[in-house]
C-alpha positions, -999 to +999 in steps of 0.1 A: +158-185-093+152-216-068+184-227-077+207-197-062+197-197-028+201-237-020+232-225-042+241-204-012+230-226+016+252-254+002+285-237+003+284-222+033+272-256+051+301-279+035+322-259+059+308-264+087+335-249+111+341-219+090+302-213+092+298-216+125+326-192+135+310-167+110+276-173+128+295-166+163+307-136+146+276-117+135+259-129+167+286-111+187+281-078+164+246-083+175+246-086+208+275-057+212+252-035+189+214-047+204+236-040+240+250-004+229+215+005+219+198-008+246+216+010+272+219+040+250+178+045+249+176+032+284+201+063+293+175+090+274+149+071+288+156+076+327+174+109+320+140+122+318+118+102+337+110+131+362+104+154+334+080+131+320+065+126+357+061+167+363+024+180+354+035+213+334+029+226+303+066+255+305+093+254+328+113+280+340+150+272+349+180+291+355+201+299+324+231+284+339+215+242+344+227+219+320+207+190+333+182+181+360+208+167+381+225+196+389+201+224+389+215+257+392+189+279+419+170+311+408+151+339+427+111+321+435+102+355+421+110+353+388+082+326+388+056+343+408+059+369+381+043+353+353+010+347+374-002+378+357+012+363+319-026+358+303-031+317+297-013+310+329-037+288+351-012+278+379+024+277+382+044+256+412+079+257+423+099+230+427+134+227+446+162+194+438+194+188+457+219+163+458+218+151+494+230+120+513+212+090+527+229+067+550+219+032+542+200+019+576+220-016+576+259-012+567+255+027+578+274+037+541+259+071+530+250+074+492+242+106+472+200+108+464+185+133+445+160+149+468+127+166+457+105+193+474+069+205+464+043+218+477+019+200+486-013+214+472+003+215+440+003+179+433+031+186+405+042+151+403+023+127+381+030+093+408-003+082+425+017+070+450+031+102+456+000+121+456-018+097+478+013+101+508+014+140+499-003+148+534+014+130+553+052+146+543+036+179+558+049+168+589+078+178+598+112+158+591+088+128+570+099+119+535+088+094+509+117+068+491+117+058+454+113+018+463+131+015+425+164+033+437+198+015+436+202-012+463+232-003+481+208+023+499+196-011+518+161-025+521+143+004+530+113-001+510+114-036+526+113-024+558+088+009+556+064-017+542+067-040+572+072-023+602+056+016+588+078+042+595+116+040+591+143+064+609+171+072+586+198+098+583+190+124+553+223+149+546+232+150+581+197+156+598+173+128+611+141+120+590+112+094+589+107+077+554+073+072+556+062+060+525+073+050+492+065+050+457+078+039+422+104+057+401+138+046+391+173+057+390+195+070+359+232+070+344+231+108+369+205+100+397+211+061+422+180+074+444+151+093+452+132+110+475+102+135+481+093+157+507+072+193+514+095+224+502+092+235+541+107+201+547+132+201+517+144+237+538+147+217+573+172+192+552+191+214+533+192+246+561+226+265+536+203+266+501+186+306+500+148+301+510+140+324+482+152+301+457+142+273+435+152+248+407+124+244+388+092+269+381+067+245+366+036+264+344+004+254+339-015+265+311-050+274+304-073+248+289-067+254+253-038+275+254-011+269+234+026+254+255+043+274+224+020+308+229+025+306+265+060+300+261+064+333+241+046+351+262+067+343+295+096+349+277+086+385+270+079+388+311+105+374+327+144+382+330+168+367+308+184+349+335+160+321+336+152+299+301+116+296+294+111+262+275+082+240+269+079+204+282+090+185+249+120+215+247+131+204+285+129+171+276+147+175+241+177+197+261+178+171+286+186+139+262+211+161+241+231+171+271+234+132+276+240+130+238+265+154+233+279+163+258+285+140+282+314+109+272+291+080+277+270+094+254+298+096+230+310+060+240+279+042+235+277+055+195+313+045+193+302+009+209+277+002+178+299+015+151+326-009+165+303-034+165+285-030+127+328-024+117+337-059+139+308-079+128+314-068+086+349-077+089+344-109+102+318-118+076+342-102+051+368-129+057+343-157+059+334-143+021+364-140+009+383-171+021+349-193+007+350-172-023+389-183-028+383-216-022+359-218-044+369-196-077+374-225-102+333-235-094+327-195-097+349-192-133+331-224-144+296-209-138+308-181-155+326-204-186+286-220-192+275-187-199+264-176-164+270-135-162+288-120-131+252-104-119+242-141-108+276-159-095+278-124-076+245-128-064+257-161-044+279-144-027+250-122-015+225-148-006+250-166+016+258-128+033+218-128+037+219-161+051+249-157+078+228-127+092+198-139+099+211-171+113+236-150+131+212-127+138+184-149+161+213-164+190+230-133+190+192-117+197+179-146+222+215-138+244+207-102+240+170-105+254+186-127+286+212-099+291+186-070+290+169-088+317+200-093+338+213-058+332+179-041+339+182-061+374+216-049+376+215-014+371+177-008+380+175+010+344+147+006+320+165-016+294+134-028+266+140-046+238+111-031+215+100-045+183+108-013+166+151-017+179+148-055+168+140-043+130+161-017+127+194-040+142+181-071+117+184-044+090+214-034+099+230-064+100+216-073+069+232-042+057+262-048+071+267-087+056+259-076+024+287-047+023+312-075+031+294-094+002+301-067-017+336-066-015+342-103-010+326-107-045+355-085-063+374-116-068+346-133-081+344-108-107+379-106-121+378-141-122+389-156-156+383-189-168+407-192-191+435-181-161+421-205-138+421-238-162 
């Protein structure tokens, strides 16, 4: 047994160009598939960071939204109405709009997803937005996610220097007076808070009777699932009555399924596990040519096909994990560059790091196996 893998380790080092361009090649698999995965989770991940940020237990939305983004409104009503549901302790309405914000240096005007609340609700889970709550009370103030795209300009910069900051918000004048921490997504560059009687001032056309959101508190040990049940029963069937891990669940499988970069990123890691196994395949196979008279003498002494097959194994084990730790390192450098980039939350956890090793474990040792057919029909008494 300490024979076979020196055995292995051997073969592939005597050519050293040939290993080295097999090396380049699972390390490119990696990265493509490390990259496709990365951006993939980092796409669930700030698809649903306001969900995650809401303090709610059921929502109520209108039957017709397919994602946060794009809310579709429905009557305030329908929310008030399940004050009287048993296990409700508090319910708040929330309103979201596209809007525009015109960047305070070049002047260009940007889409940001604007958010209005009451107050005395508290319904987001930011200290930084509950601390500055008060003060978007007055009329026309607003509060700035300091983790939005740059090409709004250095607003956060400036409200931290010199206080209050006089911008242009859909058309109307405002003061960002504040900011706090947040982050865009693949649908959302920017974002900002303000009081619902505020939200109204920016947004005059949008019904005042309407919302986006109906978020639902429950009772301390009620159950999200009872409540949820219980609403449903109350309330028209226009709106969708779902509990916080159901929102959250709808939201990452609209991104999933139905939207194409969903779609392309799982094509990018199949492409990737197909490009890197073909690559090792060729390495297999043109080493396992070159080297079928050493194979069918192995096999002449007595040696069965399990164990010269098990060669070409070991050195599919060894090209990934020596592909597998550049084509990581150059991964963890472009996570860093592309979360600077693109402001999204790109983490390479320990858990996506195992799963990709296996996988391109798996995926060498597939090539193996079909590199090794020849290896197998090989005949000694053909070859000499």
């Amino acid at each position: 047994m300490a024979f076979r893998t020196p055995l292995a380790w051997l073969q592939l080092r005597k050519e050293k160009l040939r290993f080295m361009v097999a090396l380049a090649g699972v390390s490119f698999a990696v990265v493509l598939i490390l990259m496709q995965l990365g951006f993939r989770e980092a796409m669930f991940v700030s698809a649903v960071r306001w969900l995650d940020r809401m303090r709610f237990d059921v929502v109520l939305l209108s039957h017709d939204t397919s994602f946060i983004v794009a809310p579709i409104p429905f009557a305030r009503a329908r929310l008030f109405q399940v004050l009287g549901v048993p296990g409700v302790a508090s319910v708040a309405p929330i309103m979201a709009y596209l809007g525009t914000l015109e960047n305070p240096q070049n002047h260009e005007v940007r889409r940001i997803y604007v958010v209005g609340v009451r107050p005395a609700d508290d319904p987001i889970d930011v200290p930084e937005i509950s601390r500055q709550l008060a003060a978007v009370q007055v009329q026309d103030r607003v509060l700035f996610d300091e983790r939005s795209r740059p090409e709004y300009g250095p607003i956060a910069d400036l409200v931290r220097a010199n206080g209050p900051l006089k911008v242009e918000m859909s058309k109307r004048a405002v003061e960002i007076v504040g900011t706090f921490p947040l982050g865009s997504s693949f649908g959302i560059d920017g974002n900002a808070v303000t009081s619902d009687a505020n939200f109204e001032r920016i947004f005059p056309a949008r019904k005042r009777t309407a919302i986006d959101f109906g978020l639902v508190r429950a009772a301390e040990g009620e159950s999200p699932e009872v409540l949820r049940d219980r609403i449903r029963a109350t309330v028209e069937r226009d709106v969708d009555v779902l509990t916080k891990a159901e929102w959250i669940a709808r939201e990452k499988r609209f991104w999933a399924a139905t939207t194409p970069i969903g779609y392309v990123f799982a094509f990018g890691t199949v492409v990737g596990l197909f490009v890197g196994a073909i690559i090792v395949y060729q390495i297999l196979f043109a080493d396992v040519s070159d080297h079928l008279p050493e194979y069918a003498t192995l096999k002449a002494m007595g040696y069965t096909n399990l164990f010269v097959a098990s060669v070409v194994v070991q050195q599919a084990v060894i090209l990934a994990v020596c592909g597998f730790v550049p084509g990581l390192l150059i991964s963890a450098w472009l996570y860093r560059v592309a979360g600077a980039a693109t402001r999204l939350p790109m983490e390479l956890t320990p858990e996506r790091i195992a799963a990709v090793l296996g996988l391109t474990i798996a995926m060498c040792a597939v090539s193996a196996l079909f590199a090794m057919r020849k290896v197998r029909s090989a005949d000694p008494a053909e070859i000499f």
